[in-house]
C-alpha positions in Angstrom: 94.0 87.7 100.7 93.1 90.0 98.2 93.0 93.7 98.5 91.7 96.4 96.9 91.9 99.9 98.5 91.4 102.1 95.7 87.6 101.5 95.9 87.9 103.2 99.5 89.7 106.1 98.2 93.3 104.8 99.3 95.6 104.5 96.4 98.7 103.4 99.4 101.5 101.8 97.6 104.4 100.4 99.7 105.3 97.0 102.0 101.9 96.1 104.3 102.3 93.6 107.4 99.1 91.3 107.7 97.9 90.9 111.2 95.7 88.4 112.9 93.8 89.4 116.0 93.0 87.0 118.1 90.0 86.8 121.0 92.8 87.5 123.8 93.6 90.9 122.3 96.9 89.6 121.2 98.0 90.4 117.5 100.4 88.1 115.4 102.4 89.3 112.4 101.9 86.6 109.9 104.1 88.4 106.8 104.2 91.2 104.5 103.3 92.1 101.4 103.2 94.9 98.3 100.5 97.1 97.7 100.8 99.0 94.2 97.8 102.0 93.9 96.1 100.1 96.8 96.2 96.5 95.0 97.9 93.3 95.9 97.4 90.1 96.9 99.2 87.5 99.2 98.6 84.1 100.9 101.0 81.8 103.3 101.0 79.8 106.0 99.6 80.8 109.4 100.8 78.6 112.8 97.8 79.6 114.4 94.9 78.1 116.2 91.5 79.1 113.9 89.6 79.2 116.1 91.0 81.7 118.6 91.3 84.7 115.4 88.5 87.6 115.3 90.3 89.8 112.7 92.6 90.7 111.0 94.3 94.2 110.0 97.1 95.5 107.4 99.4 98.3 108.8 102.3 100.6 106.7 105.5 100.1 108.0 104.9 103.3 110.5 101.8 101.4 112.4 99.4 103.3 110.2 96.1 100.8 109.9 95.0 100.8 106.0 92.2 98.1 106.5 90.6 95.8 109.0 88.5 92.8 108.9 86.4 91.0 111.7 85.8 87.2 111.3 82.2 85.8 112.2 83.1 83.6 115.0 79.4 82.4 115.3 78.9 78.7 115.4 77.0 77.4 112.5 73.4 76.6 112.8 
């Protein structure tokens, strides 16, 4: 993941949790990382099933939700 919130106006620096959403409404903390001036980046493992994720969301370490994502769970064509 890649992330780049200065383009939105967010220059956040600080820890970020990554969250994965799945189609259940259930939400699974996958790890953390550092944003510096609303960049950073971050990959690792995931012990999820694919195909039950719809999105995904970084929060602050107070809850507060600095950027969201929704997969295309579409079958392909």
């Amino acid at each position: 993941m890649t992330v780049n919130l200065a383009v939105a106006g967010t220059a956040y620096s600080g820890k970020v949790s990554c969250m994965l959403e799945r189609s259940d409404g259930t939400v699974v903390r996958v790890g953390t990382f550092a944003l510096h001036e609303g960049h950073g980046f971050w990959g690792g493992p995931a012990s999820v099933d694919p195909s039950t994720l719809v999105g995904v969301r970084l929060t602050s370490p107070d809850g507060t939700v600095l950027a969201t994502a929704h997969f295309d769970t579409a079958a392909p064509t």
